[in-house]
C-alpha positions in Angstrom: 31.5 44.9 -93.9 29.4 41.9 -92.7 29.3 40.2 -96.4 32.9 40.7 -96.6 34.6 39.9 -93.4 32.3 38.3 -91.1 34.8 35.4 -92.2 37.2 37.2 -90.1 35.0 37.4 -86.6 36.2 33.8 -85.6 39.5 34.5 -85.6 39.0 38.1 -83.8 37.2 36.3 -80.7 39.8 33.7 -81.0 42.7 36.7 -80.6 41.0 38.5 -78.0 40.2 35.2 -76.1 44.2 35.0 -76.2 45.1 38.5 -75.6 42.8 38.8 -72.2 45.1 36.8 -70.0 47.8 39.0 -71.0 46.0 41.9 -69.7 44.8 40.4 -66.5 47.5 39.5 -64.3 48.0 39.1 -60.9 50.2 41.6 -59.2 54.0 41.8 -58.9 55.4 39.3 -56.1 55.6 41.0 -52.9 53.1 43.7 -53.6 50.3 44.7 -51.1 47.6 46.8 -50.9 47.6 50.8 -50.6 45.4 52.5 -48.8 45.0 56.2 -48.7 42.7 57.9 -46.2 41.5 54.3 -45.5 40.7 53.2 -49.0 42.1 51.2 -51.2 44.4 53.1 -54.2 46.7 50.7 -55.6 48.7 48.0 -55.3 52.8 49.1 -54.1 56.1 47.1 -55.2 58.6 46.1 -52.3 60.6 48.5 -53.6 58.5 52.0 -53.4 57.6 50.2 -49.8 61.3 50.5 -48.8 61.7 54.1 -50.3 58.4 55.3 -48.6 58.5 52.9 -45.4 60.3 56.2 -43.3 57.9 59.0 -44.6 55.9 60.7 -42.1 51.8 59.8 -43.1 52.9 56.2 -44.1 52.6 53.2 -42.1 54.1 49.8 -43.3 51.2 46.8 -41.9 52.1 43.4 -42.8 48.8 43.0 -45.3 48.7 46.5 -46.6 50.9 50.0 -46.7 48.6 52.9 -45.2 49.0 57.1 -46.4 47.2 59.1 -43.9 47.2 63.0 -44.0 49.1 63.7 -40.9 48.2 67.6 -40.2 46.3 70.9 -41.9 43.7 70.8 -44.4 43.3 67.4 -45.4 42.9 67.4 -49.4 46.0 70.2 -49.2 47.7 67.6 -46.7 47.2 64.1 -48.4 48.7 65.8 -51.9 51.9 67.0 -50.2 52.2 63.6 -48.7 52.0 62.4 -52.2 54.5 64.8 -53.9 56.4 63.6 -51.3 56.1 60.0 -51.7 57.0 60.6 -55.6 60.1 62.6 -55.1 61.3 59.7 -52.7 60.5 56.9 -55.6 62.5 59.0 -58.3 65.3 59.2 -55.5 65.2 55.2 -55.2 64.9 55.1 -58.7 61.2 53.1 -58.9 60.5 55.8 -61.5 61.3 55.0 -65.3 60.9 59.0 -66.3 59.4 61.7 -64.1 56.7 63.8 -65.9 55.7 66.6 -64.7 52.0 65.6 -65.1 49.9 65.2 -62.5 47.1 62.1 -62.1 44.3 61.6 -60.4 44.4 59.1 -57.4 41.7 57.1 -57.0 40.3 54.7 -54.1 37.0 52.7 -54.0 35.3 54.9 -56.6 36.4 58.4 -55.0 38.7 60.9 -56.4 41.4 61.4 -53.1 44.5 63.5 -54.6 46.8 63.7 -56.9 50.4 62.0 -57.5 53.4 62.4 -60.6 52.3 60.2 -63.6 55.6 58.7 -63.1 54.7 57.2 -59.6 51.3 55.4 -60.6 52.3 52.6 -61.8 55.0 51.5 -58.2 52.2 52.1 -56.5 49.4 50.4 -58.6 47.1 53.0 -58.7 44.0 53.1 -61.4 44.6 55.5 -64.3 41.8 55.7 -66.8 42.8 55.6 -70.9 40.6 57.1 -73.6 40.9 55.7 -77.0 39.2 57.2 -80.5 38.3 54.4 -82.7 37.9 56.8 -86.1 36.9 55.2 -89.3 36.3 56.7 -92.8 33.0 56.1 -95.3 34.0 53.6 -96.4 35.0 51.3 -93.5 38.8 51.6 -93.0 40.4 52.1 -90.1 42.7 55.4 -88.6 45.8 54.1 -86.9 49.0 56.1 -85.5 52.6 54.6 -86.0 54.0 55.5 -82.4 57.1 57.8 -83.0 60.5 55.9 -82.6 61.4 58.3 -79.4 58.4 57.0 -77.7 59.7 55.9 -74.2 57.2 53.3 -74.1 56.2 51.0 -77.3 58.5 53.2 -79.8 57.5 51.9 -83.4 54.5 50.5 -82.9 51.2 51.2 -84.2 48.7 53.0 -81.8 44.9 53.7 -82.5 44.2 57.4 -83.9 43.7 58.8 -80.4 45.0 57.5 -77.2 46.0 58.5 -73.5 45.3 59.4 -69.8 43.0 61.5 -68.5 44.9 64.0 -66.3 43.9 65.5 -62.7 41.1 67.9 -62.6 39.8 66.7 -66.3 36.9 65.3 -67.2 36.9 61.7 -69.7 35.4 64.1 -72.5 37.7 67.1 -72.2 40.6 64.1 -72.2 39.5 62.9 -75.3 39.5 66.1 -76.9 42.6 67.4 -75.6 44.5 63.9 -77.1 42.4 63.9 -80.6 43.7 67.6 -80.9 47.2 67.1 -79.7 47.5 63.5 -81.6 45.7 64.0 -84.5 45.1 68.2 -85.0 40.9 67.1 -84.5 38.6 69.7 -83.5 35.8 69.1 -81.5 33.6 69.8 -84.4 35.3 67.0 -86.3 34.1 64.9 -83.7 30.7 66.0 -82.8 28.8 62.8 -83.7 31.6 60.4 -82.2 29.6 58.0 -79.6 30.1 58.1 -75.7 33.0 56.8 -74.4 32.4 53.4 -73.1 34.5 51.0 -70.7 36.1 48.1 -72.3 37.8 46.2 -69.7 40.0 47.2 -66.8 43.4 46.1 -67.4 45.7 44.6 -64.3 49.3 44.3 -66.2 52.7 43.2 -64.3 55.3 46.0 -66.1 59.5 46.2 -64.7 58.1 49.1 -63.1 55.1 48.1 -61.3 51.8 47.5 -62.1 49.0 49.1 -64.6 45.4 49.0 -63.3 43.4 51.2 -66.0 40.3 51.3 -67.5 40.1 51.4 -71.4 37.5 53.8 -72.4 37.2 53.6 -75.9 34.7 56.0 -78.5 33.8 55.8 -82.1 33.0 58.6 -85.2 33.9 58.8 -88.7 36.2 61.2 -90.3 36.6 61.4 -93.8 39.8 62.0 -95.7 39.3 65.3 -96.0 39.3 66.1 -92.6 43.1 67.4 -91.8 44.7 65.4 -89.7 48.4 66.4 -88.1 49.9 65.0 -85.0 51.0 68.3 -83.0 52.7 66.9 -80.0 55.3 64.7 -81.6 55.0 61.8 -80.5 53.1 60.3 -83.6 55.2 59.6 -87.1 52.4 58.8 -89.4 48.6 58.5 -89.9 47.1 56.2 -92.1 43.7 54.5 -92.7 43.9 51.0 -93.1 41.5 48.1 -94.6 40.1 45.8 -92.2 42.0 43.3 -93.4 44.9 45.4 -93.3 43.9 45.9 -89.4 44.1 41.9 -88.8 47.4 41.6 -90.9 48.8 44.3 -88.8 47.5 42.5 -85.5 48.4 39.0 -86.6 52.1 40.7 -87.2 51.8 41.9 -83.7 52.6 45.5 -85.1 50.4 47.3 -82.3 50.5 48.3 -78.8 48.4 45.6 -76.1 46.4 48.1 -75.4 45.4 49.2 -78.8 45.1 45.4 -80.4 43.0 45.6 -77.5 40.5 48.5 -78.9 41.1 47.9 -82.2 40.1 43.8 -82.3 36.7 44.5 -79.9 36.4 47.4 -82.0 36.3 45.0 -85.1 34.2 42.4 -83.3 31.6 45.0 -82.5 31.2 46.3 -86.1 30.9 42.6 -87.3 28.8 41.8 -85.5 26.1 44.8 -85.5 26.2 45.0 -89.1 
């Protein structure tokens, strides 16, 4: 790869160097701080203030909006204030879809609860994305073309594997679950992939809210024999692209943020260790 498009590292950093500031953004206007059981979770909207401001367990400070479990067993107690809290949202309509998935809430390092994956991103709170970077032999790259019913990014191209780690699950059994419900992978077809590693935390202003996540990202090879079928249908077509099909594609704008984001430091990293 290095003899034929290390010509094309300058112009990755030069992306990247433009695509960070659209992934590190201040928060929406108006938000403040959430803290649950006295850490800090998340960043809430004026709006899911208003809807929540009334709600026993929440107290509205002029710096920050507090959750405190207000009776009973206090893990059993802080989630039912949180169930609570999302049902109010979808109510006040902060929610774009309700999901029937349940996320992990997170504060200062510590797992706390869990909340509706529709209600993370009014409130701010981290979520935690893991990526598969998959490559064949001979150096091209898997992508996914997001299918056209997607509610968020419909027709755009994805990396191979990609989404949230869920309550109660572990990075690794994440990663498995979305490379067998994306891409129909095994974990024997991914047995040598590499650990997944942090690229960046991401602080994005979207009409909803706001998306703090970390981008976990890992790396194997699959050859085109290995069968791959998207099961979950929400993936249209998988193909394994050139490299400098890859930088057409991202030049053309033709993928998600967050995957020219894996895919172009993904790129970089190859270049440059090769």
């Amino acid at each position: 790869m290095k003899s034929q498009h290390a010509r094309l590292l300058p112009s990755l950093e030069e992306r990247y160097g433009r695509l960070v500031p659209r992934i590190q953004q201040l928060p929406p206007s108006g938000s403040r701080p959430l803290t649950i059981m006295g850490r800090v979770a998340g960043w809430i909207t004026p709006r899911a203030t208003r809807a929540l401001e009334s709600l026993d367990g929440v107290r509205v400070e002029p710096e920050a909006v507090c959750m405190e479990a207000v009776a009973g067993k206090r893990r059993l107690a802080i989630n039912d204030l949180l169930a609570e809290a999302a049902v109010l949202m979808r109510d006040a309509g902060c929610l774009r879809a309700w999901r029937n998935e349940l996320l992990d809430v997170i504060g200062e390092g510590k797992t706390l609860g869990m909340i509706e994956r529709a209600a993370i991103r009014p409130l701010g709170m981290l979520t935690r994305a893991v990526h598969l970077n998959a490559w064949t032999p001979d150096g091209r790259l898997w992508v996914a073309l997001r299918s056209a019913s997607k509610s968020t990014d419909p027709g755009l191209w994805d990396t191979l594997v990609g989404g949230l780690a869920v309550a109660g699950e572990t990075l690794d059994a994440s990663l498995l679950r979305e490379s067998e419900e994306e891409a129909g992978l095994t974990p024997e077809h991914l047995a040598q992939r590499t650990d997944l590693r942090v690229i960046l935390r991401m602080h994005r202003r979207l009409p909803e809210g706001y998306q703090v996540e970390d981008v976990l990202v890992s790396e194997c090879v699959l050859d085109e024999s290995v069968p791959m079928r998207n099961q979950d249908g929400e993936v249209d077509e998988i193909r394994a692209v050139t490299v400098d099909e890859a930088w057409q594609m991202i030049e053309a704008g033709l993928f998600t943020v967050e995957a020219e984001l894996v895919v172009v430091e993904g790129l970089m990293r190859r270049m440059r260790q090769e």
